[in-house]
N, C-alpha and C positions, 0 to 999 in steps of 0.2 A: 567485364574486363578490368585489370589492375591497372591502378596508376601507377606512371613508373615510381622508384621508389624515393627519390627527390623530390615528389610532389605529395609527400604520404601524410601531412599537416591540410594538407589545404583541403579545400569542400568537394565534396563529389556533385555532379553537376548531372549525373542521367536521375532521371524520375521514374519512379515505379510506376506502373499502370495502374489502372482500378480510381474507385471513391474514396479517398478519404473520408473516416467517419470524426463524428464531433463528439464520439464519446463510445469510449471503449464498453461495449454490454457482453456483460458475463451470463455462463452458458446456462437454460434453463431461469433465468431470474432472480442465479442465485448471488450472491455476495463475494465479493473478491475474499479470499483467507489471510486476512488481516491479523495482524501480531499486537497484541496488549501486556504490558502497559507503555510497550515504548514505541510505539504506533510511527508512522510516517508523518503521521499527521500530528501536531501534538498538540493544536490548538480546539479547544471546544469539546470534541468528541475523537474515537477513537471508529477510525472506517470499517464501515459495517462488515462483518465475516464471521468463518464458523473457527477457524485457527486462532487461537490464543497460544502466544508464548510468552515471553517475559519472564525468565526464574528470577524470585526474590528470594526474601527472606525463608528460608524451611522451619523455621518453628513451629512447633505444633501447636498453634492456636485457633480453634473453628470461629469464625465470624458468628455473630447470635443467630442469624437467620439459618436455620439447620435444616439438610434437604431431605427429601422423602428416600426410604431403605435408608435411612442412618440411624445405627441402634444408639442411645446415649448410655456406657457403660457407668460414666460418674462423669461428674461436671469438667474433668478434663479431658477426658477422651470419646471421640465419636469413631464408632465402626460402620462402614462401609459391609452388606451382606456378609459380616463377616469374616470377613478376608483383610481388609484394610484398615488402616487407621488413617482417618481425615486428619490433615493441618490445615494450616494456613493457605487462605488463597493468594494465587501470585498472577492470576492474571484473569480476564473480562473484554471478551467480546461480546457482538450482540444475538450471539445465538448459543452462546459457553459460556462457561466459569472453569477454569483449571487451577487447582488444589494440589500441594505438596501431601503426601501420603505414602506410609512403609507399610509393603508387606507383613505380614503378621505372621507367616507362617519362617520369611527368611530374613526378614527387617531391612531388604531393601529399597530404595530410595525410589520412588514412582511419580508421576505426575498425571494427576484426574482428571479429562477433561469428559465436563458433565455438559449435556448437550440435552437441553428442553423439548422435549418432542413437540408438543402444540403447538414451538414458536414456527419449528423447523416444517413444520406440517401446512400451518395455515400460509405459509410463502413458497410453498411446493420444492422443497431442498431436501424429502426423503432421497430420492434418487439420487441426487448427488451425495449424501451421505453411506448409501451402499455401494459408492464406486468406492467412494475415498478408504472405507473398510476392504473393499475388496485389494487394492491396490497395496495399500498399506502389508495386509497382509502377503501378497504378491512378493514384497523389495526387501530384501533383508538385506545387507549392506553397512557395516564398519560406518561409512557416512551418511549413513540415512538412518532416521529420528524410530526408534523399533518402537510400534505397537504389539503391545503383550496381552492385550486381550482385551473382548469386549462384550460390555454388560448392560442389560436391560431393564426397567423398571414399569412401572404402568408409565410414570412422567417423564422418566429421564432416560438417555442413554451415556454410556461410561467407557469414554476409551481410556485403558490404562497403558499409558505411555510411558518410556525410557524419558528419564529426568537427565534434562542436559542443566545441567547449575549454573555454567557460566553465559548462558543468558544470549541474547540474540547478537548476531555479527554486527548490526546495525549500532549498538549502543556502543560499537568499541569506535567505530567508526568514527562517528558523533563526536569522537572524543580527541581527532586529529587523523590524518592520513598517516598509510603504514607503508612504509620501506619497501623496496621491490622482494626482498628478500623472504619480508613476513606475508605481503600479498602472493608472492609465489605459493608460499606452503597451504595457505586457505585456497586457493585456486586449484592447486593440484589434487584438495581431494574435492571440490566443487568438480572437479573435471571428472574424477572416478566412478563420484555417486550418479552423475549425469548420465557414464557413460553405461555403468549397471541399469540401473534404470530403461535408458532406451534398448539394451539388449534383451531386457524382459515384455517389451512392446508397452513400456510406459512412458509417456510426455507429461512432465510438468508442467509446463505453459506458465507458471506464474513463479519464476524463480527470481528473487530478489533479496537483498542483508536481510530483512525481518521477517523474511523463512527462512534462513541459515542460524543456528542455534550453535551453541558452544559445551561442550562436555567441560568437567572440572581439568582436563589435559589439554581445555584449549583444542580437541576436537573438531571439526566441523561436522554437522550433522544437518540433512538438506529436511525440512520439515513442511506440514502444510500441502497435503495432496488434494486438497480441495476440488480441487478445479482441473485435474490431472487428467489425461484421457491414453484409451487405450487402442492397440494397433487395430482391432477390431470396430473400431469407433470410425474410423478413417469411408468415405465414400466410395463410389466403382472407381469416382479416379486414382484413387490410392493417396487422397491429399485431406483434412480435418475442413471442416467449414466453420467451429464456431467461433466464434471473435468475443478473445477472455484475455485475463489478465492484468498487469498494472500499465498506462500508458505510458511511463517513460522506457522501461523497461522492454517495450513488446516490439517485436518484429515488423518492419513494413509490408511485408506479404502479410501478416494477420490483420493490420489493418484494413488491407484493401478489398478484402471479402471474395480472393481469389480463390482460395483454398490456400491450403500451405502443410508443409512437411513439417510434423512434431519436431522433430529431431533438430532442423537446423533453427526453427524456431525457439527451441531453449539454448542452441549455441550462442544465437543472438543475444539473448540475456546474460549468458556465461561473460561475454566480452562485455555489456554496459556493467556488469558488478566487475570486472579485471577494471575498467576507467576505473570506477569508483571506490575500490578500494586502494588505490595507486594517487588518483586524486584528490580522494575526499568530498567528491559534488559530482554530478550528473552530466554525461558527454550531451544530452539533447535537455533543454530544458527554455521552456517561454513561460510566461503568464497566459498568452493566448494559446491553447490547446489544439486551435487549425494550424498556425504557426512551427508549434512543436511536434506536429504530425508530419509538416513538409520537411522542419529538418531531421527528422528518423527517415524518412522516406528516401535523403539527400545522401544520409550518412553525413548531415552537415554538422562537425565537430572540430577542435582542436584538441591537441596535445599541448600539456605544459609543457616546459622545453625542459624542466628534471626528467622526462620519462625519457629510457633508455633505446638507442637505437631498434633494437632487440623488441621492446616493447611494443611499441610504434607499429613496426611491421607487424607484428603479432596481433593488434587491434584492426589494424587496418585490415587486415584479412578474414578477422571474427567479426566484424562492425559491416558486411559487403550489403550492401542493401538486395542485389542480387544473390536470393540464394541457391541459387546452382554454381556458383562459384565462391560461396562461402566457404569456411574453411570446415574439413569433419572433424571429429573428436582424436580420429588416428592421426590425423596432421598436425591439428593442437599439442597431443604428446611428442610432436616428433620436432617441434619447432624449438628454436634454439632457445627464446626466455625461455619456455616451459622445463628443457631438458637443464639448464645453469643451476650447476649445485647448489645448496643452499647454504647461506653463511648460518655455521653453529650455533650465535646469538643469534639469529632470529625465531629460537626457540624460545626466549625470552621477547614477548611482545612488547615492542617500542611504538609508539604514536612520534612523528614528526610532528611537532605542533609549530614550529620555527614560520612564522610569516615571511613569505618569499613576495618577492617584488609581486605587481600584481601591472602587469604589462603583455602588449602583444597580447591580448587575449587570454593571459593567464590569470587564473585566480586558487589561490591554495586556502587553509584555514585551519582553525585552533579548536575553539570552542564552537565557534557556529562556519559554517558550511558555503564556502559561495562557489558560485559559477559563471561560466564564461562561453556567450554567444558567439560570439564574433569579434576581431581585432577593433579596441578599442570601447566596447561595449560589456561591463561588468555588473554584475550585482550580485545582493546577498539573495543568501535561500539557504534556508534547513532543507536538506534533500527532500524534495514533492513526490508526490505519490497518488496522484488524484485518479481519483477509482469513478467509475462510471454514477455510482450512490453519489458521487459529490455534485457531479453536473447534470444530470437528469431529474430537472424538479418534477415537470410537470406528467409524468410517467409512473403513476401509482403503482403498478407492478413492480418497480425497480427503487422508489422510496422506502426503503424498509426500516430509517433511523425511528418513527417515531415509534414503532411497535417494542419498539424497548428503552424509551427513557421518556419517562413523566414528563407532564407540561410543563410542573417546577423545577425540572433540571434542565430545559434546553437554553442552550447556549448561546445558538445561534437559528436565524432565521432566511427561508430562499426564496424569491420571486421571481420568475417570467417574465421577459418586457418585450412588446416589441420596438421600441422607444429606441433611437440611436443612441450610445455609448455618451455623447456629448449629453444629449438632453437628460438624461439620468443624471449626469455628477451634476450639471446646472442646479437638477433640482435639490440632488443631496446637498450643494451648497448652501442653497438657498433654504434647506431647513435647517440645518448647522446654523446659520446666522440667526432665525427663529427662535432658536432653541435654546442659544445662543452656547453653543459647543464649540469648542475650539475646533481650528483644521490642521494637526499636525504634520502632515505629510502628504502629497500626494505625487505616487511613482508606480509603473509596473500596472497601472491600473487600478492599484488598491488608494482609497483615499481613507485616512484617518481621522477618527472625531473622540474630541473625549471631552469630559465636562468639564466645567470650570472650579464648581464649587465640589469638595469632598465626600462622599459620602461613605456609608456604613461601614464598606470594605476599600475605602480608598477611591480613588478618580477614577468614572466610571468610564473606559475607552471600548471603542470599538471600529474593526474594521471594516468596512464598504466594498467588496470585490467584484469585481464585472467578468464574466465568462462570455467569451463569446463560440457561442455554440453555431450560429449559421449568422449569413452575414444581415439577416434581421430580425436575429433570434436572441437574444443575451439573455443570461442566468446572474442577478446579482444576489452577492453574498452580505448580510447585515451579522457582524460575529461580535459576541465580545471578548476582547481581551481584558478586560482585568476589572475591577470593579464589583459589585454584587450581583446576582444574577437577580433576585426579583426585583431591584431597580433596571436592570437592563429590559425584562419584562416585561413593565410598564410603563418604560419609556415606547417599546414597541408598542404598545396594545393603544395609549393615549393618544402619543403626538405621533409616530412616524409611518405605522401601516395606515392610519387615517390621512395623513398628508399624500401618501402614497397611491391612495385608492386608486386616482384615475392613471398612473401609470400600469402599475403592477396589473398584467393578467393572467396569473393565477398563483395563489403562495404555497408554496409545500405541505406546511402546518394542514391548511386546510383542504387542500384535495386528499391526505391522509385520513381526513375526519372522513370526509366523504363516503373514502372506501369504505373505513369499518362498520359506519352506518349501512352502505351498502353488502357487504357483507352479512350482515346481521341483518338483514330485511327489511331496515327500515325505510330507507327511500333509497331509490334508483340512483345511480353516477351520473351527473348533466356531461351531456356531451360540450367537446370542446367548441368551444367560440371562433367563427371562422376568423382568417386574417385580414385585419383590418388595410 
């Protein structure tokens, strides 16, 4: 039921049924379709998946490491079977690389995304890679990212994709909030491609700005079917069961393991990117992921008080946490922001960057990104995006970072506790003073330590983050932000997993070794240590 429309600011107060879960798992094992290089995530790593976007630079320059089926004609040009000439890579996930490259036969502009078969193989994502082909091929659609064809190798496979130049929604985003005017026009064809889509019996489920892509006209193009599923997918009750996509983004029916209707499932998303592009930051958003599960559940959100009456309603209607009375796609076109012509200039995209009060619960931004819980309660945050690989350490099935980045390149490190929230910072305190690292901040649950003396690459800092996954289960995050990474290395290895030992019960790094050992034959996975 609506509230009346007086009360269209304040919190919704029925709760959904069902279990809340503590960590959103995606379908088959596989990886949320994450966008590189300009990821959600921008610290450390970029969240594991098989979609890469990012349009950079098109020059034609091959990186040295040259793939298999690429003929070298002369030292500047690499062909592709033929058909293609390899440039420059512009982006890098952990199961792709996608490469700028023109047709040889019409010198059009393409984008290569080469997809490693043994990665995809030994993590069981063939299947979901012959939906994502089949679908793809399925959607042709003005706002939808065209795959033009797909090619095979003994090692690789090669989808050749419609090159969008101007780069993912998210990065404009990043760069200031946009004018109702200019979010209208991205919304409208977010609303189009959605609405083709589910007429061809296709759900997205993981729509978010860095699967929305930009043609050189400023385009929207809805990209990234990863994780897509089809009307045929759907159980005898005529509802999907599996529970995917990014948690801030997702629907409280997906959460609760009820089943749920595709369709209004991705309208849900459609209304948190209409906040977020009108915003600038995220209608639900905690450091505690139980937390930010009740308030998706709640529909617990504010409006800054610039968003237009018009608008308001319009979310309030798309954002219903009940969805049999959410709003449909035919409603959406039929509602009055949607239907408000669109001012001329906003053909010419403008960023609002103008810092507005930060009151009642509002919070706007420029360069970086903040958000707003509740009246009187602010903070900062580059928009989060925490995928299920962030928070599931101890779940070797759904670890899949270290199978594609060296030991010498991680950045960051995760452990298991069962240890309460308090006794963990005690102790990170107490080795910070040891160690003798500074304590630059502690907020949000993140506590801050950096070094005192200089080194190689500058003062070596890192963050401390606490997840809390059940209420005597935490996930803490050891990351670093700036500094060297082999002195971050063996600050871990010397002083702090040793100081750690009797807390931590089990670290990521090493139940990863496990697997592959076990996979490889060499000794069995020890099972898990009961609860102490």
């Amino acid at each position: 039921m609506l509230m009346p429309p007086r009360n269209r600011n304040r919190s919704r107060t029925k709760r959904g049924k069902g279990r809340l879960l503590p960590g959103v798992v995606e379908e088959g094992g596989g990886a949320a379709a994450a966008a590189a290089p300009a990821s959600i995530r921008r610290a450390g790593s970029s969240v594991p998946g098989l979609g890469v976007g990012g349009i950079l630079d098109p020059s034609l320059s091959l990186p040295p490491r040259v793939l298999d089926q690429i003929d070298i004609m002369d030292e500047r040009r690499a062909i592709l079977m033929g058909r293609y000439e390899i440039g420059r890579q512009l982006g890098q996930g952990n199961f792709a690389k996608v490469y700028f490259a023109r047709n040889l036969t019409d010198g059009q502009a393409v984008a290569i995304k080469m997809i490693d078969k043994d990665k995809i193989t030994r993590v069981g994502l063939i299947v979901q890679i012959k939906r994502e082909i089949s679908i793809m091929r399925l959607v042709r659609h003005p706002n939808v990212l065209q795959l033009f064809e797909v090619m095979a190798s003994k090692s690789k496979i090669y989808f050749v994709l419609e090159y969008a130049k101007g780069g993912e929604l998210f990065n404009k985003i990043s760069k200031g909030k946009f004018s109702e005017d200019v979010a209208r026009r991205y919304f409208r064809q977010l609303i189009c491609a959605v609405d083709y889509c589910h007429s061809r019996g296709v759900y997205h489920r993981d729509l978010k700005p860095e699967n929305l892509l930009l043609d050189d006209n400023e385009n929207l193009k809805v990209s990234d079917f990863g994780l897509s599923a089809l009307a045929e997918s759907k159980r005898h009750d005529g509802l999907l069961h599996t529970t995917c996509g990014t948690p801030a983004y997702v629907a409280p029916e997906v959460l609760s393991r009820r089943g749920y209707d595709g369709a209004k499932a991705d309208i849900w998303s459609c209304g948190v990117i209409l906040f977020v592009l009108v915003a600038g930051y995220l209608p639900f958003h905690d450091p505690n992921l139980i937390e930010m599960y009740r308030k998706i559940s709640k529909a617990d959100y504010r409006c800054p008080r610039s968003f237009s009456n018009e608008l308001k309603d319009l979310l309030f209607r798309m954002l219903d946490p009940d969805p049999s009375t959410r709003l449909t796609i035919s409603r959406i076109k039929r509602s009055t922001w949607y239907r408000k012509p669109i001012d001329v200039n906003a053909a010419k995209i403008k960023h609002d960057t103008t810092r507005d009060m930060v009151c009642n619960g509002e919070a706007t931004t420029s360069s970086s990104v903040e958000h707003s819980n509740s009246e009187g309660n602010q903070g900062s945050s580059s928009l989060p995006s925490l995928n299920a690989f962030d928070i599931i350490s101890l779940s070797t099935g759904f670890d899949l970072s270290n199978l594609f980045e060296g030991k010498h390149l991680r950045r960051e490190e995760r452990f298991a506790t069962r240890q309460p929230a308090g006794a963990v910072f005690a102790k990170l305190n107490e080795l910070a003073e040891r160690l003798k690292l500074k304590v630059k901040k502690k907020e949000n649950g993140v506590l801050k330590l950096a070094a005192q003396k200089e080194g190689i690459k500058g003062f070596l800092e890192l963050d401390a983050e606490i997840f809390e996954l059940a209420p005597s289960f935490l996930l803490v995050e050891l990351k670093k932000t700036n500094g060297d990474t082999i002195e971050y290395q063996k600050l871990m290895k010397d002083e702090i997993r040793p100081a750690l030992k009797d807390m931590a019960w089990a670290w990521q790094s090493d139940r990863h070794e496990q697997l592959e050992q076990s996979v490889q034959g060499e000794q069995p996975q020890p099972p898990l240590p009961p609860q102490q």
